[in-house]
C-alpha positions in Angstrom: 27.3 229.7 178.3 26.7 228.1 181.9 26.0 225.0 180.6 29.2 225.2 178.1 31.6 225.9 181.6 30.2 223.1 183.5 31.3 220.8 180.5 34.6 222.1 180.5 35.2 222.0 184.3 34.1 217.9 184.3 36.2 217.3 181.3 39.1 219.5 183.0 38.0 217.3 186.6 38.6 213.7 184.5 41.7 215.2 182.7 43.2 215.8 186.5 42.3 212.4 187.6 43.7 210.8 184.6 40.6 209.3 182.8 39.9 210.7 178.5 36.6 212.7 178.8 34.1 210.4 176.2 30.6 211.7 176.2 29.5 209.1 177.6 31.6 209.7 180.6 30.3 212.7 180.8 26.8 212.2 180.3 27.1 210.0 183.4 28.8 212.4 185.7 26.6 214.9 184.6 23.7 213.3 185.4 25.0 212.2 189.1 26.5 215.5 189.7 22.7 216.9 188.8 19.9 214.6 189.6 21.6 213.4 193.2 19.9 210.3 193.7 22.4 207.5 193.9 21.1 206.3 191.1 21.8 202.6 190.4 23.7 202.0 186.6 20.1 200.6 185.1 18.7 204.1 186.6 21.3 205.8 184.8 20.9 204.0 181.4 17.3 204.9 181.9 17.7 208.3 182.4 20.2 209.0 179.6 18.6 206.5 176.7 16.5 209.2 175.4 19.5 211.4 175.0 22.0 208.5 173.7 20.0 206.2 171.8 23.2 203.8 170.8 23.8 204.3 174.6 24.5 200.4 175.9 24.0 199.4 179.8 27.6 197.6 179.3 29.1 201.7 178.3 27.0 202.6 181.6 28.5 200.2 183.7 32.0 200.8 182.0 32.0 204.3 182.3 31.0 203.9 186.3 34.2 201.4 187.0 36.5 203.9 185.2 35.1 207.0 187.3 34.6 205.2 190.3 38.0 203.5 190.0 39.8 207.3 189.5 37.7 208.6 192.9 35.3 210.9 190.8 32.1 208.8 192.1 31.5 206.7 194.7 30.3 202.9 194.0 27.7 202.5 197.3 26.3 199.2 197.9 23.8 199.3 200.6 22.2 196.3 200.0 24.3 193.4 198.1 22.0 192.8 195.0 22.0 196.6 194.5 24.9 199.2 193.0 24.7 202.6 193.5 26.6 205.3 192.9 27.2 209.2 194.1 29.3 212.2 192.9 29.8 213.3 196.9 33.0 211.0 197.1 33.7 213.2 200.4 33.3 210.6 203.4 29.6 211.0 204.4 26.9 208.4 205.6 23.9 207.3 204.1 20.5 206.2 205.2 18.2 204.5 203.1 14.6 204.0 203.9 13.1 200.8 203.9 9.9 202.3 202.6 10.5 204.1 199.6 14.2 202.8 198.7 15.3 206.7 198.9 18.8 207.1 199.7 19.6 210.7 201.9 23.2 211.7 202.5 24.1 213.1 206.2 27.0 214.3 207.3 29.7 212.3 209.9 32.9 213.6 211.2 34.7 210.3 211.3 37.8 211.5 213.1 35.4 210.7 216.2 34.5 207.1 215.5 36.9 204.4 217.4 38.2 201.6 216.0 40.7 200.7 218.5 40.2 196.4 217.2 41.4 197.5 213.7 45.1 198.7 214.9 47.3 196.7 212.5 44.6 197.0 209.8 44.8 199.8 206.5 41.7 201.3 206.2 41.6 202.2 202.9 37.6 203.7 203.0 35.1 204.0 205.6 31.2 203.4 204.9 28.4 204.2 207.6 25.1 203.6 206.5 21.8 203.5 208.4 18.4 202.3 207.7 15.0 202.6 208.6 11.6 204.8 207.4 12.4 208.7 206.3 9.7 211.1 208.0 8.3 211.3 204.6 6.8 207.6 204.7 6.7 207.9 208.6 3.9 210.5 207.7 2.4 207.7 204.7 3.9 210.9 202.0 3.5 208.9 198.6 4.3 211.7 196.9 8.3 211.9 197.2 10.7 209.7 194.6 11.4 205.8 194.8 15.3 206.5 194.9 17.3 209.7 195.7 
């Protein structure tokens, strides 16, 4: 029954935002909304292959521009030969290590950042992104994810 609500509130969630609920939509935003890894789209097609064996990478990819482009994930590129993607579309920063390729979410209150040089400018979205070694590898841990 759980299960069966949380299907009804994403498809209600893409309704709002304008987008038609396909299953592979679905799938997708399942999976990020679950798993929490900033997955990039081949991560995702690996993940939900099993599950969707007619499943292409090009429905993958599709289905990311069309949630992404109605605000329901956020398309992170951290590194330029590298997509990733979140369902925390609130404005947050992200820290990858350099390590283990993990991706952590931390919280910023932007209201405090200046940007006095960009009067004039629309800022349309705002990224902050660190990087550096987690205390997991720090410690020479092995035993935590490549990505998450």
């Amino acid at each position: 029954m759980r299960i069966v609500k949380f299907a009804e509130d994403l498809k209600e969630l893409l309704r709002s935002r304008g987008v038609r609920p396909s299953y592979v939509r679905l799938k997708v935003l399942q999976y990020l909304l679950t798993e929490k890894t900033h997955p990039t789209a081949e991560e995702i097609y690996q993940a939900l292959i099993s599950e969707i064996p007619t499943l292409s990478r090009a429905s993958v990819y599709n289905a990311l521009a069309v949630l992404s482009e109605a605000g329901v994930v956020q398309a992170l590129t951290i590194e330029r030969h590298e997509g990733r993607y979140d369902a925390k579309t609130e404005e947050h920063g992200h820290f990858q290590c350099e390590v283990c390729g993990r991706v952590y979410d931390f919280a910023v209150d932007f209201r405090f950042l200046r940007h006095e040089a960009l009067e004039g400018f629309l800022v349309k979205r705002r990224d902050l992104y660190f990087r550096g070694i987690c205390p997991e590898c720090q410690k020479g841990g092995e035993s935590h994810g490549t990505s998450g």
